[in-house]
C-alpha positions in Angstrom: 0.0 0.0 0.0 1.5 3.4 -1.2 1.0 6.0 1.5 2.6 10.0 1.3 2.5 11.6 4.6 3.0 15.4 4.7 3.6 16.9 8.2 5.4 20.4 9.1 2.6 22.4 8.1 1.9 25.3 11.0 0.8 28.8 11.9 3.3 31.3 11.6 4.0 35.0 11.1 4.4 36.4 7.7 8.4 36.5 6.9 8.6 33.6 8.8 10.3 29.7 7.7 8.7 26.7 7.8 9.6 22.8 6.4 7.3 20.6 5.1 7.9 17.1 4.6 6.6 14.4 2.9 7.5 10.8 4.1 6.7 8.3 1.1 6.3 4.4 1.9 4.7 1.3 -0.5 7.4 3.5 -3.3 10.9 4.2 -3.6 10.9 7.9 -4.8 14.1 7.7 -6.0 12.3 7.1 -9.9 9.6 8.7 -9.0 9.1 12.6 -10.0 7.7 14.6 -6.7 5.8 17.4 -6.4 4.1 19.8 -3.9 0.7 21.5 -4.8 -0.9 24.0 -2.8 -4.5 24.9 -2.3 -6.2 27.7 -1.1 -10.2 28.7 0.2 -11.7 29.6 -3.2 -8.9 28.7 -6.0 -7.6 25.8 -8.1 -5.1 23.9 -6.9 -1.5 24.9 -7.9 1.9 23.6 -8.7 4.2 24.9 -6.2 7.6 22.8 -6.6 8.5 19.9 -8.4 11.4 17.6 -8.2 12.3 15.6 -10.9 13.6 11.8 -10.2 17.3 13.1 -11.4 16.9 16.1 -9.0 16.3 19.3 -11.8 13.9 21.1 -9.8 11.5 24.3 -10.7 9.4 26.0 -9.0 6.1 28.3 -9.3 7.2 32.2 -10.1 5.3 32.9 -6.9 7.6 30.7 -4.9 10.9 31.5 -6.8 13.6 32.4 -4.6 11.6 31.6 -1.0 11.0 27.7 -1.9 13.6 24.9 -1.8 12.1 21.7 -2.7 15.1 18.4 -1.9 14.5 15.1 -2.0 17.0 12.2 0.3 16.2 9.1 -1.3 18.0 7.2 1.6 14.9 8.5 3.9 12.1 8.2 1.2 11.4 11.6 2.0 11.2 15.1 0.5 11.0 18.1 1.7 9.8 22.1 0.8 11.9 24.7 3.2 9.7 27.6 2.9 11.4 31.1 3.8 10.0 34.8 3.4 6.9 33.4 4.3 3.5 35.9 2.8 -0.4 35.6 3.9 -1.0 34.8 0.3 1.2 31.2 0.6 -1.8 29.9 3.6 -2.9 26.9 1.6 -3.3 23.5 2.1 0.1 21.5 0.8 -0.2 18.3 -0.7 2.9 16.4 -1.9 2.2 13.8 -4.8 4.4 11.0 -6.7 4.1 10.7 -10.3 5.7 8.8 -13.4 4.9 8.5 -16.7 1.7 6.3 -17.9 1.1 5.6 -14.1 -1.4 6.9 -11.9 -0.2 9.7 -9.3 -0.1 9.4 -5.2 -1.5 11.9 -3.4 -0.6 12.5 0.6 -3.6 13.9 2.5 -2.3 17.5 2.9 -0.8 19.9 6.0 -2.3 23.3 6.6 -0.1 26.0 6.4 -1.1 29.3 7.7 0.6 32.7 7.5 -1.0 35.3 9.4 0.3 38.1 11.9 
């Protein structure tokens, strides 16, 4: 059974850091591209980060710069480190496993909240 936990998601003020991770097990993400989507109240879910299984990375012009998305294949895990942190980036992040011609995982989300 494929599971994708997210966890790190919190309240904090605006400038602030946070890091999310997203534990994968049932998958070795190591040939698996990941990704991290965010969703707000009211608005399609969006592409925020996305790691590609031989690590090229790119990231959401909104996020340039402030997002770091990494990936340790040793710990099944990836992870977004989230700096210069702004109201508008409260969403609900979801991380999600894909590859080609298969269907994508999808972890159940962490709430992140940036409000003074």
């Amino acid at each position: 059974q494929v599971q994708l936990v997210e966890s790190g998601g919190d309240l904090v003020q605006p400038g602030g850091s946070l890091r999310l991770s997203c534990a994968a097990s049932g998958i070795s993400i190591s040939i698996y591209n990941m990704g991290w989507y965010r969703q707000a109240p009211g608005k399609q879910r969006e592409l925020v980060a996305q790691i590609m299984s031989g690590s090229s990375t790119m990231y959401a012009g909104s996020v340039k710069g402030r997002f770091t998305m990494s990936r340790d294949n040793a710990k099944n895990t990836v992870y977004l480190q989230m700096n210069s942190l702004k109201p508008e980036d409260t969403a609900v992040y979801s991380c999600v496993a894909s590859r080609p011609l298969t269907q994508p995982y999808w972890g159940q989300g962490t709430q992140v909240t940036v409000s003074s």
